[in-house]
N, C-alpha and C positions, 0 to 999 in steps of 0.2 A: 723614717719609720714612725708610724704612731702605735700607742699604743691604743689596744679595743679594751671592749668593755667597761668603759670610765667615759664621762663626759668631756667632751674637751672645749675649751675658749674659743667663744666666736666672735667676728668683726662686730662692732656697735659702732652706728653712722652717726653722723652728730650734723644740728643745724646750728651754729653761731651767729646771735644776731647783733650787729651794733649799727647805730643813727637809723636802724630798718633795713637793713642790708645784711646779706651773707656773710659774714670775715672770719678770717683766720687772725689770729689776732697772739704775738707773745704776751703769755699771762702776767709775766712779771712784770708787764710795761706799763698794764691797767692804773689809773690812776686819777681820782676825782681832784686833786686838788694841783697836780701837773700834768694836766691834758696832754702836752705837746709832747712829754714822753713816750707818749703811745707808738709802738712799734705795730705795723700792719704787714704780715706776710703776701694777704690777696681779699682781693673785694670781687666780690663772683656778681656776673652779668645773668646768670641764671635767679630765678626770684625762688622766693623761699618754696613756695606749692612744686615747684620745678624739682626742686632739691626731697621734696616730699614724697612727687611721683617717682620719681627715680629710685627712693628706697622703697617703698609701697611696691612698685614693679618688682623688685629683688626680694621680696617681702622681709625686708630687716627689722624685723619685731624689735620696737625698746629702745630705739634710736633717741637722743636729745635734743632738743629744740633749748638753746641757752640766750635769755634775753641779758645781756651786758651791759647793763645800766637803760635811760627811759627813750623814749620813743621808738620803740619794739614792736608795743603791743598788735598793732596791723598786720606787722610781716609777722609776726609768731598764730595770731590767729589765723592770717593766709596756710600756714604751713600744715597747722593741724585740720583745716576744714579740708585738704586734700588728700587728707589720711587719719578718718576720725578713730581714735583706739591705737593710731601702731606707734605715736610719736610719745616723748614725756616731756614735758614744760617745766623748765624752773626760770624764777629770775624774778625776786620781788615776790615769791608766794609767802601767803600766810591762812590762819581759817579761814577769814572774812574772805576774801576773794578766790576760795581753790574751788567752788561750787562752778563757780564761771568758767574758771579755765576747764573744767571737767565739760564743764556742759559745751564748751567751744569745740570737743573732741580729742582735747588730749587724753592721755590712755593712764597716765599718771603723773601727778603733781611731785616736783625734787624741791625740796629745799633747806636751806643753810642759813643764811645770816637771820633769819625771824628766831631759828631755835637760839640766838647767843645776843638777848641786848646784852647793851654794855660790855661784849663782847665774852660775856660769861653763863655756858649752858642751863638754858632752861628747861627742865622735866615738863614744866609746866604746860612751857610753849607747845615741846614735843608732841603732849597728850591730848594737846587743843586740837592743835592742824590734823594726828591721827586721827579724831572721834569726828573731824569735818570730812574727809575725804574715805573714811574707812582703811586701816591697816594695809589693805591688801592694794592701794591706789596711792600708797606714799612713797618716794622715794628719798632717804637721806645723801645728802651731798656730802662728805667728809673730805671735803677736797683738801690740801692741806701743802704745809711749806716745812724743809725738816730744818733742826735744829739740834746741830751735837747730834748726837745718837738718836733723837726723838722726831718724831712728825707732831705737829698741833695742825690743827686744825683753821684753816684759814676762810675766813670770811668779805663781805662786802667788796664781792669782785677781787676777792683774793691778797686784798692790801692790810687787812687789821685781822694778828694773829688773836684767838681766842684762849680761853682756857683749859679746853678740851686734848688731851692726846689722843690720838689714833692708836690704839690698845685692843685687844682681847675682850678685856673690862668693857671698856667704853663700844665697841662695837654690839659686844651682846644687850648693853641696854638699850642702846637702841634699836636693836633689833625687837623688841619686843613691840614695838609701837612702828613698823613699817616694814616691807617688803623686800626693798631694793639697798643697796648705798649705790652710790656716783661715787669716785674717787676722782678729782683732778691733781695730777702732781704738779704742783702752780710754779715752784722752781724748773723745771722743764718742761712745762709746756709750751707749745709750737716753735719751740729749738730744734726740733730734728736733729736730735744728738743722742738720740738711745733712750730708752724707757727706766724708770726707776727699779732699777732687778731688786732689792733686798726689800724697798717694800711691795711689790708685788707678789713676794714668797711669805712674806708675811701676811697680805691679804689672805691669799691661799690658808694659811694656817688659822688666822683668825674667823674669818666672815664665816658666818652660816646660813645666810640668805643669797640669790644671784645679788654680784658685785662687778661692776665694771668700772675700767681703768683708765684711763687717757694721761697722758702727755709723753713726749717725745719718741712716739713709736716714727720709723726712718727707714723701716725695711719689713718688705712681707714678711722674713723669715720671725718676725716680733711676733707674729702671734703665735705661731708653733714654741719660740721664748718662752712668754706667758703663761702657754699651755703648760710646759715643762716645767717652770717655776711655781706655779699655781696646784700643779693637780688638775690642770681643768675648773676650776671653780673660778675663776676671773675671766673677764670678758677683757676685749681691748677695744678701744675709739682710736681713730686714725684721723689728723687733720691737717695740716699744713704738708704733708709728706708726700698726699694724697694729688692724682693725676687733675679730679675734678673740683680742687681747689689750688690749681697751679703750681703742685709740687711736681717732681719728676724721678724719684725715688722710690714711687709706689701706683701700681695698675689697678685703679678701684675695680675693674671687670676679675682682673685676676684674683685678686683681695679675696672678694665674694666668693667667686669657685673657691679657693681655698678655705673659706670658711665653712660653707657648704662641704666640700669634701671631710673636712676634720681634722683639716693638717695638709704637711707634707707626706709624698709618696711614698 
């Protein structure tokens, strides 16, 4: 059963790019300084425009395009000239270069490690990248790793914690300077082991802006989860779980109807 009259959480597709290619990638594995760590779930023979038309066709407004460290740039621009407006880019954004990616067709610029040198929040930054891109075209990444009771905030593909908690607090101020958050739970992500339930119910209570979720959603019934936990005010991302990134746990046709529907029956 769902409930009417409330909005409820819908699927958000995501493009992951690493070396220029599609991947599904465990987040915890990332690692500039021990490559060979890297855990790779799947490398998709479809190209990124592919993976573009495909949500374009289903028209998944707000999908992610994540460039995962350098040589990106091609297949992330392939991705969004095939869907100019419906995709959002992060990865390496800051003021100086968000005009580009804008003007490439992305529909809005995410990002994270620019707002935290030294790994400590900048206002500054925040208000820079806002007054380049305009409020309403920024999207905040607060993707983060928990700790104890707390979530911080996690940066630079996810390896160096910052100073930031994921808070009440700290989401309203940034809310004042952009549109969206991105949340990745970077402890489970592309684990396919379950979604982070308590902060997800916390997004819910906190965010005031659309907020979408990702990592280790494992089964359709996750976003009706979400919905439940959230209120409806979170979105979900689905990736390594997913049929057309080699998981077998989840029917991206079905996914979609469900999303589209608003739930379960």
């Amino acid at each position: 059963m769902t409930t009417t009259g409330r909005r409820h959480s819908k699927f958000r597709p995501c493009i992951d790019l690493h070396d220029g290619k599609v991947k599904q990638i465990v987040g915890g594995t990332l690692s500039d300084d021990k490559p060979e760590e890297l855990k790779t779930n799947f490398v998709a023979r479809r190209t990124p425009a592919e993976f573009a038309q495909l949500y374009k066709d289903r028209n998944l407004v707000g999908g992610h395009v994540i460039k995962l460290g350098g040589g990106n740039d091609a297949a992330a621009k392939e991705a969004l000239a095939a869907w100019p407006g419906g995709l959002q880019i992060g990865g390496g954004m800051n003021e100086k270069n968000a005009k580009e990616w804008l003007d490439a067709g992305a529909g809005k610029i995410i990002v994270t490690s620019y707002l935290f040198p030294g790994a400590r929040f900048s206002l500054e930054r925040l208000k820079a990248i806002s007054d380049a891109t305009g409020k309403d075209r920024l999207v905040v990444d607060v993707s983060c790793r928990r700790k104890g009771e707390k979530w911080l905030v996690a940066m630079n593909k996810w390896q160096d914690i910052t100073d930031m908690e994921v808070s009440k607090e700290s989401l309203d101020l940034l809310a004042e300077h952009c549109s969206e958050f991105l949340i990745h739970a970077a402890d489970v992500e592309g684990l396919c082991q379950g979604i982070d339930e308590e902060l997800v119910r916390k997004l819910g209570e906190w965010a005031t802006i659309p907020t979408t979720y990702a990592g280790g959603a494992k089964d359709i019934a996750d976003l009706d989860l979400v919905d439940r936990l959230s209120g409806g005010r979170v979105d979900l991302t689905y990736g390594s779980s997913l049929d057309i990134f080699g998981g077998s746990l989840v029917e991206f046709e079905e996914l979609v109807q469900r999303s589209v529907r608003g739930g379960s029956n």
